[in-house]
N, C-alpha and C positions, 0 to 999 in steps of 0.2 A: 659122758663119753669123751666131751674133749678136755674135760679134766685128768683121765685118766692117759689120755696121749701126752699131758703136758708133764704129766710125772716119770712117765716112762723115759721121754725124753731129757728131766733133770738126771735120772740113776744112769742114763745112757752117757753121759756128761760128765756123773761122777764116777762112771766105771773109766771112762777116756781119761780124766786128770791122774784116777789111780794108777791106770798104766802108764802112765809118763811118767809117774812119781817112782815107780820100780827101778828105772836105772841110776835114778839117783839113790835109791836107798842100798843096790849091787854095788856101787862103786865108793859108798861110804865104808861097807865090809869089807872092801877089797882092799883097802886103804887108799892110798894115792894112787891118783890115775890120771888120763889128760880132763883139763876140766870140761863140764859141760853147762849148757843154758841152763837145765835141769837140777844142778847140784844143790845139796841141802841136805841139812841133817833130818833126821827121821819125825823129831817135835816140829816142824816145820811143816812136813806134811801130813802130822796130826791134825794137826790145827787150823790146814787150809781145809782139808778132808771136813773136821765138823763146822767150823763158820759155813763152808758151802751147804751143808746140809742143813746147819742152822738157820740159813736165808732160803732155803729151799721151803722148812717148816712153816716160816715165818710166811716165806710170800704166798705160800698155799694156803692158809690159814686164813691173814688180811689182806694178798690182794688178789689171789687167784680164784679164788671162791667168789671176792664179790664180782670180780670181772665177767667170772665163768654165767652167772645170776643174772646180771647186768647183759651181757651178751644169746641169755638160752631166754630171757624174760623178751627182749628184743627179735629173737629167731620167734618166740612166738606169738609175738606181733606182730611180725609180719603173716608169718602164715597164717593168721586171725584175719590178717587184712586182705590175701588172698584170697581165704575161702571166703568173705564179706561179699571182696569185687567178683564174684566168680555166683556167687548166687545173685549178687543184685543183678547184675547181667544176664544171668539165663530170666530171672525178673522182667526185668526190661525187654529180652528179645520175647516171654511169652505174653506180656501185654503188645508190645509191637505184633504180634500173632493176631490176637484178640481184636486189636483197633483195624487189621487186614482184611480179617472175615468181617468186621460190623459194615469197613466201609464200602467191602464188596457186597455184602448184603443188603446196605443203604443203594447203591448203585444200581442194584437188580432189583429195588422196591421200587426205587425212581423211573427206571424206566419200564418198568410193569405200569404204573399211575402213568407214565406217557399215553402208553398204549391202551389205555382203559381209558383216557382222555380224547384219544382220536378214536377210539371205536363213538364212544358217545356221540362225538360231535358228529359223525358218519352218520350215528342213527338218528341224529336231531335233522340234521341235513335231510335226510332222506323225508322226515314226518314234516318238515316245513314245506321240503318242494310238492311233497303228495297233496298237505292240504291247501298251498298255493294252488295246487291243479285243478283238486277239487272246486275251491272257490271258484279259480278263473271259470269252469265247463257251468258254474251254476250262473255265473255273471253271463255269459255266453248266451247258455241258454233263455235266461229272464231277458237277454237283449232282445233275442230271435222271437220271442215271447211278446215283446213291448211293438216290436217291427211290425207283425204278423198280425197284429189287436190295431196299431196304426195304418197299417195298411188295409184291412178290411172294413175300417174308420172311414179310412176317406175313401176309398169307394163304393161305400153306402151312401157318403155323404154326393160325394158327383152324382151315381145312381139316381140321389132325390134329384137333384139337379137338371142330370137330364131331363129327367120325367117332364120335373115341371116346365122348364124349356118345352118340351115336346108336346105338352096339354096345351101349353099357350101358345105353339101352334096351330096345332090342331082346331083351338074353338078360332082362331082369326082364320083359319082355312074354313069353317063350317059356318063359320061369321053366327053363331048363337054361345050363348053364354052354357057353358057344363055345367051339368047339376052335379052335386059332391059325390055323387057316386060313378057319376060318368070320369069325375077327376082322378077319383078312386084307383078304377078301371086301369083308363087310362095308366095310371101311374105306374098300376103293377104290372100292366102288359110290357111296358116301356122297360121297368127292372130285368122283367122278367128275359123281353130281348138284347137287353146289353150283357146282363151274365150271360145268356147264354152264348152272346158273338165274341166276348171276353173270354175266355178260357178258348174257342176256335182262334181266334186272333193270335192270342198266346201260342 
């Protein structure tokens, strides 16, 4: 293509020197005339006519061709290098795509695993305070248990107590010694009247 613009413009070149070359070849027929820049005999512009054509062949031949090679070899290097930069780039922006959605996808994995991490702890929270509760009401209870066993301890044990306080005044009021069944008696009457003034008292 631009071979053939650069030959067009050699014949366009040689069509221009051949029209300049016409008044001198009118005024060589004419015979004498005023001179001009252009004057010359007709073998003159024989001769310049084929050298120019001769260096038109030549340079088209060895140096326009290889320029022309040299310059369209070059056009499509670059455009090679275009289309190269022009896919590695859509490349690059479709992996920068890819690495967008993973790390948005990493990001909404991680915080799904937050939220799976605080539900848990929530349900662990909850089963530790319940069987903290649990324990505590059994600890409670076996306290109220151990109170309730101590306390009816020792008021069985005062109970004897009384009693026997009370038998042993009894026989120093009766001034004779109790036979073990008068002790007996005794004792259970004596239980028998403190629970029963025990609970009224209460």
């Amino acid at each position: 293509m631009r071979a053939n613009g650069m030959i067009k413009r050699a014949l366009f070149l040689l069509a221009v020197l051949t029209t300049m070359a016409l008044p001198a070849l009118a005024a060589e027929g004419a015979g004498e005339a005023q001179p001009s820049l252009l004057a010359g005999d007709i073998g003159n512009v024989v001769w310049t006519v084929l050298i120019f054509v001769l260096v038109l062949v030549v340079l088209g031949k060895y140096a326009w061709g290889p320029i022309l090679s040299t310059l369209q070899a070059r056009e499509s290097f670059i455009h090679e290098a275009l289309a190269k930069a022009k896919h590695d780039r859509d490349e690059a922006e479709a992996r920068l795509k890819q690495y967008e959605e993973r790390l948005a996808g990493a990001r909404a994995e991680a915080t799904a695993i937050v939220e799976e991490g605080r539900r848990d702890a929530e349900v662990v929270k909850r089963k530790i305070e319940a069987a903290a509760k649990v324990e505590a009401d059994k600890m409670i209870d076996r306290a109220r248990r151990e109170i309730q066993i101590a306390t009816v301890t020792a008021t069985r044990e005062l109970y004897d107590l009384s009693a026997r306080l009370a038998t042993d005044m009894a026989a120093r009021v009766i001034g004779r010694e109790l036979s073990a069944k008068d002790h007996e008696r005794l004792i259970a009457e004596a239980i028998d009247g403190i629970s029963g003034a025990g609970p009224q008292a209460h």
